[in-house]
TORGU-392502 format. One record per residue: residue in three letters; x, y, z of N, C-alpha, C in turn. Coordinates in nm, 4 decimals. Layout:
SITE  aa      n.x      n.y      n.z     ca.x     ca.y     ca.z      c.x      c.y      c.z
SITE Ala        X        Y        Z        X        Y        Z        X        Y        Z
...
This chain:
SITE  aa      n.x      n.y      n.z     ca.x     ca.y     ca.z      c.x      c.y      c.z
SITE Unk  -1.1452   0.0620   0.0309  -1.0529   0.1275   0.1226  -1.0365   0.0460   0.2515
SITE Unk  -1.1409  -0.0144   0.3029  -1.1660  -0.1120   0.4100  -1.0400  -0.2131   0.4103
SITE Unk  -1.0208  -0.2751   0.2594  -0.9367  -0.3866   0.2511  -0.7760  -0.3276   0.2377
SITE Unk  -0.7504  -0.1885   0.2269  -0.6395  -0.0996   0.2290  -0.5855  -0.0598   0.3951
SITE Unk  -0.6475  -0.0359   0.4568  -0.6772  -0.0547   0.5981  -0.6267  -0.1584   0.6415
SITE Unk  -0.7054  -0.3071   0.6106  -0.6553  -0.4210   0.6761  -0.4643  -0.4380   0.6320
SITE Unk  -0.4647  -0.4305   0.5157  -0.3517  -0.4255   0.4665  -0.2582  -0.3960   0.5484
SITE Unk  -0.2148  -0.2485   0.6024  -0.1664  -0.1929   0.7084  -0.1604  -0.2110   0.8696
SITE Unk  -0.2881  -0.2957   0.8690  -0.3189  -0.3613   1.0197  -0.2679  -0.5135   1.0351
SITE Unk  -0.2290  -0.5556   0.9540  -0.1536  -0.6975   0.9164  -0.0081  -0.6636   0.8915
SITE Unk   0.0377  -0.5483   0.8838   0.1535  -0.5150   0.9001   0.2137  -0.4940   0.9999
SITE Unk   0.1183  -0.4486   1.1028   0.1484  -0.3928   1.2232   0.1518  -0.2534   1.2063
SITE Unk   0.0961  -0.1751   1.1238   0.0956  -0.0301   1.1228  -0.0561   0.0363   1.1541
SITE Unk  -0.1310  -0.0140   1.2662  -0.2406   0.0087   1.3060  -0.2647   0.1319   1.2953
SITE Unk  -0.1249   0.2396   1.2989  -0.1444   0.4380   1.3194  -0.2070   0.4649   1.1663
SITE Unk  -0.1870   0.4063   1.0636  -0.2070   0.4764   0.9273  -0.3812   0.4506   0.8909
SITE Unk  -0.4689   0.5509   0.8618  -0.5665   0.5680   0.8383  -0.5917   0.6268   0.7002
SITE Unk  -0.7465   0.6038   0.6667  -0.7212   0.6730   0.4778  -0.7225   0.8212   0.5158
SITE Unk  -0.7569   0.9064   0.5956  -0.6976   1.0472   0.6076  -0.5887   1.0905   0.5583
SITE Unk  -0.4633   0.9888   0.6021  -0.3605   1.0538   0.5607  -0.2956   1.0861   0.4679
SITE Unk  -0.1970   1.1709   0.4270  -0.1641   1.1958   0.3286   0.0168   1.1716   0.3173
SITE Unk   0.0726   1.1661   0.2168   0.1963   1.2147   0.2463   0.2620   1.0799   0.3148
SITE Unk   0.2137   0.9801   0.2802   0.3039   0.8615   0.3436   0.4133   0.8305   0.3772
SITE Unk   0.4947   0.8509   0.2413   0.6230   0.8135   0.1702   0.7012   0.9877   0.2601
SITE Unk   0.6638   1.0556   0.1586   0.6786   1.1816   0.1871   0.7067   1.2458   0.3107
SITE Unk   0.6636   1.2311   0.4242   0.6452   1.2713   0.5168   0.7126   1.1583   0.6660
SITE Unk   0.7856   1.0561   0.5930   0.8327   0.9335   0.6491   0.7953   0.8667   0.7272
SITE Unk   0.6499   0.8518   0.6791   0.5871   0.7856   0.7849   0.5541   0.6272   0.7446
SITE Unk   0.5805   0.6271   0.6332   0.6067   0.4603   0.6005   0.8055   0.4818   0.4756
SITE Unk   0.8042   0.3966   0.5857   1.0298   0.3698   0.5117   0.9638   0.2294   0.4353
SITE Unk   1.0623   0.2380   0.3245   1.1293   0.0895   0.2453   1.0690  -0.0668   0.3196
SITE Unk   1.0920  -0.0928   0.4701   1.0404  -0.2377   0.4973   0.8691  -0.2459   0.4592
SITE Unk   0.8007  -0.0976   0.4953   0.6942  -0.1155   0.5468   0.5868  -0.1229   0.3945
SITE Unk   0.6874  -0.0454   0.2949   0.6489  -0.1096   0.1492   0.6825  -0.2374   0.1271
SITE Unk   0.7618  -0.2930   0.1373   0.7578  -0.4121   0.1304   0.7117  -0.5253   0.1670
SITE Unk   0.6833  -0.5082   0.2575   0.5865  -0.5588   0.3832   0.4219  -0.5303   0.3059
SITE Unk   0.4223  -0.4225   0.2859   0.2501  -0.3807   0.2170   0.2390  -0.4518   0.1129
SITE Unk   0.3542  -0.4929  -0.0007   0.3662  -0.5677  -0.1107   0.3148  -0.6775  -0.1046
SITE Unk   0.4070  -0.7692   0.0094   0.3525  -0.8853   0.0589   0.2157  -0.8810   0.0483
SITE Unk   0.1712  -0.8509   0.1699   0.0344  -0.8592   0.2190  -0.0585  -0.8148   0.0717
SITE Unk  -0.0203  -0.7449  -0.0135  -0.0894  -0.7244  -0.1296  -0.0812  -0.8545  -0.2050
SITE Unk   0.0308  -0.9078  -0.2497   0.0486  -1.0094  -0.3252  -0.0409  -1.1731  -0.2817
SITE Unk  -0.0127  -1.1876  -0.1563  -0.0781  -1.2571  -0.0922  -0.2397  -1.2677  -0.1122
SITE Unk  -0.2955  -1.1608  -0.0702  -0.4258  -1.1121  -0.1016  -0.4660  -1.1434  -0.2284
SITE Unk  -0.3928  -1.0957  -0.3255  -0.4727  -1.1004  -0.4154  -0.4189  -1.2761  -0.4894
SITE Unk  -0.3615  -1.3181  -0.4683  -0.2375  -1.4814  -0.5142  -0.2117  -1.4115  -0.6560
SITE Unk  -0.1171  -1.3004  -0.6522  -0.0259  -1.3035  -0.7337   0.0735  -1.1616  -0.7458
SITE Unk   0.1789  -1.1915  -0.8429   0.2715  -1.0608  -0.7740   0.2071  -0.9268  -0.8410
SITE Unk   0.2759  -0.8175  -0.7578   0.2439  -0.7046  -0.7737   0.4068  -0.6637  -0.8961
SITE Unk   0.3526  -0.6242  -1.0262   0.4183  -0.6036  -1.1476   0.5383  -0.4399  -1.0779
SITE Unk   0.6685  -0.5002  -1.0958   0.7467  -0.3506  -1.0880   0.6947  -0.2331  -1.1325
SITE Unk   0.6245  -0.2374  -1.2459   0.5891  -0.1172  -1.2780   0.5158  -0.0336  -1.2120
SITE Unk   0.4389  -0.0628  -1.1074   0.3444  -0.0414  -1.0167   0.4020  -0.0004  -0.8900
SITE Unk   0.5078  -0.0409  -0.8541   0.5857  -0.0141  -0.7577   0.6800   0.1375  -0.7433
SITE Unk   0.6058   0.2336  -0.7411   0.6643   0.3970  -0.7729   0.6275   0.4647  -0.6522
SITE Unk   0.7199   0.5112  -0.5850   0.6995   0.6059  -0.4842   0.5121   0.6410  -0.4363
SITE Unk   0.5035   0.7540  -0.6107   0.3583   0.8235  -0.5888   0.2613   0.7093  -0.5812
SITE Unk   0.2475   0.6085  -0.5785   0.1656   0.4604  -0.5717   0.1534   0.4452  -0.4180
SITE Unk   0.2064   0.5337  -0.3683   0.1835   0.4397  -0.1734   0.1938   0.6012  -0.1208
SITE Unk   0.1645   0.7152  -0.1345   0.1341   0.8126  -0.0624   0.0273   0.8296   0.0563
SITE Unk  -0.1337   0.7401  -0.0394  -0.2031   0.7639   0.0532  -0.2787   0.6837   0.0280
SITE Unk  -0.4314   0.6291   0.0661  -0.5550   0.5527   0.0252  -0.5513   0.5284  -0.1325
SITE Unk  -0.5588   0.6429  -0.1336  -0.6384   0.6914  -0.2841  -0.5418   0.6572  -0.3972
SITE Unk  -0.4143   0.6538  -0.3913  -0.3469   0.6458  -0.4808  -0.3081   0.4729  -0.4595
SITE Unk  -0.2885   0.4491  -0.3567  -0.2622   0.2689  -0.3747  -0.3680   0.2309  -0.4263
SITE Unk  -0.5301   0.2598  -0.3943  -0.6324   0.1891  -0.4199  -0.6521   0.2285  -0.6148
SITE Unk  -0.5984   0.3315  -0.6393  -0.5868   0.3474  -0.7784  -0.5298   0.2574  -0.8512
SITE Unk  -0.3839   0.2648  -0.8181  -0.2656   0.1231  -0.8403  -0.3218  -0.0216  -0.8089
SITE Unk  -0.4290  -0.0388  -0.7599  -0.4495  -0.1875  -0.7195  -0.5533  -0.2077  -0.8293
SITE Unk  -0.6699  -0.0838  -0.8517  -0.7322  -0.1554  -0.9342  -0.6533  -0.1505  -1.0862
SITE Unk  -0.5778  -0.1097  -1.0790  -0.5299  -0.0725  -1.2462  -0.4374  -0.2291  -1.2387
SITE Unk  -0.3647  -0.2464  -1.1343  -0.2468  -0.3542  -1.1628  -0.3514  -0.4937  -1.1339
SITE Unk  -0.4294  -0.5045  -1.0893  -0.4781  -0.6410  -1.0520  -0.6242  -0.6501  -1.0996
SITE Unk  -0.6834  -0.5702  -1.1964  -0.7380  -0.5846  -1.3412  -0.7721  -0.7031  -1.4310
């Protein structure tokens, strides 16, 4: 979760913590700031993050990206 964190702090979104919930949902992260998280994911790990992985419920909160990361980068 630590490295989910940095993720967001390399974005410039220092406000988002794993507390939260409701990311997408609640509009507290728009379209750049996924994309932007993509990056910094892809980067991280040196290689792309698969479309299929890329679904709304995948970036709500901690728990569900950190689900999607270990399943897609496996």
């Amino acid at each position: 979760m630590e490295q989910i964190k940095q993720f967001f702090e390399n974005i410039g979104r220092n406000d988002i913590d794993n507390t939260m919930t409701e990311l997408l949902s609640q509009g507290i992260l728009d379209s750049i700031d996924i994309m932007a998280l993509i990056a910094e994911i892809e980067s991280f790990y040196k290689r792309p993050l698969q479309a299929e992985f890329i679904k709304p419920e995948n970036f709500e909160d901690f728990a569900s990206i950190k689900k999607m990361l270990d399943e897609a980068m496996k």
